[in-house]
C-alpha positions in Angstrom: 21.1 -19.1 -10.8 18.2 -17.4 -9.2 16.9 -13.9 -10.2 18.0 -11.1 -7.4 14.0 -9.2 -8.2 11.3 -9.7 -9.1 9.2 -7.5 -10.9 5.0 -7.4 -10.1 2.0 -5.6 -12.1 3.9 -6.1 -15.4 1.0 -5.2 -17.5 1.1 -2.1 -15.8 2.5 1.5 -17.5 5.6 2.3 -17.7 5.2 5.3 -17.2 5.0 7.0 -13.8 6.6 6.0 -10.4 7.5 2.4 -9.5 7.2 1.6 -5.8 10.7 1.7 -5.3 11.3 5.2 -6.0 8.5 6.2 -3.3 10.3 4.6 -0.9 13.5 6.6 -1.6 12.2 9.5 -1.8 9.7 9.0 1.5 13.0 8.2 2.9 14.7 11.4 2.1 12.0 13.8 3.2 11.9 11.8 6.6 15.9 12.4 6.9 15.6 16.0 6.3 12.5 15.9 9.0 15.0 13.9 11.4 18.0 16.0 10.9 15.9 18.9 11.6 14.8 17.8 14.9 18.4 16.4 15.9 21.0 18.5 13.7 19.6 21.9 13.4 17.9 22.0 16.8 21.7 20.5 18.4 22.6 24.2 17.0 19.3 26.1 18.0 19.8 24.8 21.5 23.1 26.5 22.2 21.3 29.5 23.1 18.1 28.5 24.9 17.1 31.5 25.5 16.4 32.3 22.1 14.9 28.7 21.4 12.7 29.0 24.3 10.8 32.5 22.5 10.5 30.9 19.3 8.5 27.7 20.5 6.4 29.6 23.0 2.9 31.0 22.2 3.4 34.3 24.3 6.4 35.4 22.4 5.8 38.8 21.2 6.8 40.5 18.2 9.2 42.8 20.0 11.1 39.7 21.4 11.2 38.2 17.8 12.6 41.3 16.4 15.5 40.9 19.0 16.4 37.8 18.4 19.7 37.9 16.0 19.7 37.5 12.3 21.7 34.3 11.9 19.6 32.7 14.4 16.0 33.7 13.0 17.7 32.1 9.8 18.4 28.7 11.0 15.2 28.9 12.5 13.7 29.7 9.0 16.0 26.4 7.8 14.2 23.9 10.8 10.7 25.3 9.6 11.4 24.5 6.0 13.0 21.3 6.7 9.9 20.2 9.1 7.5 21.3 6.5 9.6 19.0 3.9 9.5 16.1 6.3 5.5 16.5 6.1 5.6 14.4 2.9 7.0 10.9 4.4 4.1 9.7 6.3 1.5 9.3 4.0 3.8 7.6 1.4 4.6 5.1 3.8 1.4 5.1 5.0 0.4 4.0 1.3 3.3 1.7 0.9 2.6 -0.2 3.4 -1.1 -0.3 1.9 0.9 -1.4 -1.3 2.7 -4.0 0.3 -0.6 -5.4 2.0 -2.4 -5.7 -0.9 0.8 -7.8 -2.4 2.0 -9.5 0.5 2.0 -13.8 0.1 2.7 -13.6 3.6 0.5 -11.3 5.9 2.3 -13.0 9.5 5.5 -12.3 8.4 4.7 -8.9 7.6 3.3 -7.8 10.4 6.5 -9.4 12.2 8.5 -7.6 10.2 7.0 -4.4 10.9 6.6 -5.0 14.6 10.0 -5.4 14.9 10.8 -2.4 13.6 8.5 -0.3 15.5 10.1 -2.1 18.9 14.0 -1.4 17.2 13.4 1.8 16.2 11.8 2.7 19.9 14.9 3.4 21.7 17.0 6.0 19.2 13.4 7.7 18.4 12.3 8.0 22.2 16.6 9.8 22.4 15.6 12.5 19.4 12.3 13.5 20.9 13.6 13.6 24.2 16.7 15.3 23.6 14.6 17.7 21.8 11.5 18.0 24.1 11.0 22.0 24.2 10.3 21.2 20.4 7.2 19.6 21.4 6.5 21.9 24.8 7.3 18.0 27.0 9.5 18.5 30.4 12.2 15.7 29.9 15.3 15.7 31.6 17.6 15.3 28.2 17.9 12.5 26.5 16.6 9.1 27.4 15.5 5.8 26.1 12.4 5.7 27.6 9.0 7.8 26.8 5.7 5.9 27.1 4.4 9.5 26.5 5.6 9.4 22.5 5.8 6.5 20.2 7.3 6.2 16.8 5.7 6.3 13.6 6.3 2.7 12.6 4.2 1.7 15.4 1.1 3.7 13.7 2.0 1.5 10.6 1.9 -1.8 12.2 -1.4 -0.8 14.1 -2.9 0.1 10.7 -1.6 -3.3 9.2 -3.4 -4.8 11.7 -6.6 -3.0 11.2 -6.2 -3.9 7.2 -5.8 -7.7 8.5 -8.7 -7.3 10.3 -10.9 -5.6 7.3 -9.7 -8.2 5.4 -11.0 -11.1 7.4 -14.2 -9.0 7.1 -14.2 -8.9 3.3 -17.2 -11.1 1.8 -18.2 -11.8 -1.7 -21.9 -12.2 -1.4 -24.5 -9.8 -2.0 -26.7 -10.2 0.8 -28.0 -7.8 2.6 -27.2 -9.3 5.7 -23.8 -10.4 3.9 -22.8 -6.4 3.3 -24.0 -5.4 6.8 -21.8 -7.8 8.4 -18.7 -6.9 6.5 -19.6 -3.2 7.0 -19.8 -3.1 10.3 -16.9 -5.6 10.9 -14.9 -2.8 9.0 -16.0 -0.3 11.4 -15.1 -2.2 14.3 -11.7 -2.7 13.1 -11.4 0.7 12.1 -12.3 2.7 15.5 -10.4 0.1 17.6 -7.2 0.6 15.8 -7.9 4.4 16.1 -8.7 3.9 19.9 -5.3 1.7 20.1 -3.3 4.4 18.5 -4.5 7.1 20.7 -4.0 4.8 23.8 -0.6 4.1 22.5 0.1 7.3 21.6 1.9 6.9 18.8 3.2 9.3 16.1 0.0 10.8 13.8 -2.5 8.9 16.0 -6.0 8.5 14.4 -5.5 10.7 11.6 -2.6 7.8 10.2 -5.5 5.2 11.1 -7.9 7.0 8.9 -6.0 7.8 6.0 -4.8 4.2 5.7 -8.4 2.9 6.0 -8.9 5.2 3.4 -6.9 4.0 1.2 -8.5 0.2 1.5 -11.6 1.5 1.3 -11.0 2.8 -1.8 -8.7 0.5 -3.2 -10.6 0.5 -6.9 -10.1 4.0 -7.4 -7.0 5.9 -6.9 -8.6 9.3 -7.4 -11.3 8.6 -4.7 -8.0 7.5 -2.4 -6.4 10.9 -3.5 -9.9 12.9 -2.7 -10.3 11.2 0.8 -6.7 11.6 2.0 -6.3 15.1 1.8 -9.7 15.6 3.4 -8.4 13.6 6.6 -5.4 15.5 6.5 -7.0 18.9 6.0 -9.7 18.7 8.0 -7.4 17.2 11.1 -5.9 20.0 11.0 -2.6 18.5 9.9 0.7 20.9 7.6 -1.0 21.7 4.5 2.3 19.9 3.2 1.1 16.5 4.1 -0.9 17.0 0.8 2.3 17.8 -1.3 2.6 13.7 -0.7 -0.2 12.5 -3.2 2.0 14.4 -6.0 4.2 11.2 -6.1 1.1 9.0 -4.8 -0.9 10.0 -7.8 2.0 9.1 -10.4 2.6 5.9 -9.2 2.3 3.6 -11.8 1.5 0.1 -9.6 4.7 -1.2 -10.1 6.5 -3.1 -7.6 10.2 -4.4 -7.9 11.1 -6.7 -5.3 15.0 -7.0 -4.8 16.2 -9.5 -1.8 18.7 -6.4 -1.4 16.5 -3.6 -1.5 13.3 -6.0 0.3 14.1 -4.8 4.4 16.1 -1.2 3.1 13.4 1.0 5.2 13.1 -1.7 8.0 17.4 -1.1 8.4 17.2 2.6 7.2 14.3 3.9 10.3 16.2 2.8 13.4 19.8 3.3 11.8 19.4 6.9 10.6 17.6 7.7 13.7 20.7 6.4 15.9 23.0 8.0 13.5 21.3 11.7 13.3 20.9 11.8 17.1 25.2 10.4 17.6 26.1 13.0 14.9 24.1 16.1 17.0 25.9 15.2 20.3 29.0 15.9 18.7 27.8 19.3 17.3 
């Protein structure tokens, strides 16, 4: 009989956060992000009128005040919910750091990944067409194609590539010459991923680049990883409760549990709740 997991950084503290219950709980805030943007909006939408003051920039207080209670309310529930949903990137953004730095296989990760990005494509490009006066796009409803948007998994597989490449960089020598090289091959790999993701345009852009770079960069210090992130998130000008993230970041306690059950949950979970959430708010 073979073991089902396999449990990595024994040695490690118990006490804390194992990676696992990241990934849960990045996956939860991304849901109540998702449903947001599909469920609550399928409601919000029902009177455009009303939806069309709230996400415009000339709307003045007077109109506010005339907008009905119940509907100021459900606005006041997306806002919430989108704040919430705030928290999921950078843990995935730092699980996926995780997993690089514990990966046997760095090929068949980055295939793994790059297939979800290309699955995931077609429900994501429905939600953020569906719901384009969310974002201020002209779309004509919902459709399966929009090369003016792309998901957040493809932002993850650009940055795995990017910590491929800074690997390949990575030297053990102490010459001068040595540490240059290695420097600057890390800067190369850095700004073209960041040029990629902008070309791409692809969900957090740069500032998804940066903060995973980060977090290689600083790989021998947590705290420094900690300091760093929510600099690139605050001074990007990204929600404030993007930061809320490194709560559970900071209490994770380097443990990784690897179950052939729970091993391709997220890769399954992105594109399926995506498709589900968007089916769900047709009906609504």
């Amino acid at each position: 009989m073979t073991n089902q997991s396999t449990t990595i950084n024994n040695s490690t503290p118990q006490s804390g956060f194992p990676a696992n219950f990241l990934k849960i709980f990045a996956a939860l805030t991304m849901l109540i992000d998702h449903a947001a943007i599909t469920l609550v909006y399928a409601k919000m939408a029902k009177f455009p009128e009303y939806l069309s003051l709230l996400f415009s920039q000339d709307t003045t207080a007077e109109q506010i005040q005339a907008i009905p209670a119940d509907y100021l309310n459900l606005y006041s529930a997306y806002t919430v919910m989108r704040l919430v949903g705030r928290i999921a990137f950078p843990l995935f953004a730092f699980l996926l750091y995780e997993g690089f730095m514990h990966t046997s296989n760095y090929k068949r990760y980055l295939l793994r990944v790059g297939i979800c990005a290309l699955v995931a494509e077609l429900p994501f490009n429905l939600i953020v067409t569906n719901a384009a006066p969310i974002y201020g796009w002209e779309a004509d409803g919902a459709s399966f194609f929009f090369p003016q948007y792309q998901n957040t998994v493809f932002t993850l597989f650009i940055g795995l590539l990017m910590l491929y490449g800074m690997k390949r960089f990575e030297t053990t020598e102490i010459l001068p010459k040595a540490v240059i090289k290695q420097m600057f091959g890390h800067l190369l790999c850095v700004i073209t991923a960041c040029i990629l993701s902008v070309f791409c345009k692809t969900d957090y852009s740069y500032i998804g680049i940066l903060f995973i770079a980060v977090l290689y960069y600083f790989r021998n210090s947590k705290k420094m990883q900690i300091i760093f992130g929510c600099v690139i998130f605050l001074s990007t000008g990204m929600n404030i409760a993007s930061l809320l993230a490194f709560v559970p970041i900071a209490m994770y306690n380097g443990k990784i549990i690897l179950s052939q059950k729970f091993k391709y949950f997220f890769y399954i979970f992105y594109p399926a709740h995506l498709l589900i959430l968007y089916l769900i708010s047709m009906i609504l």
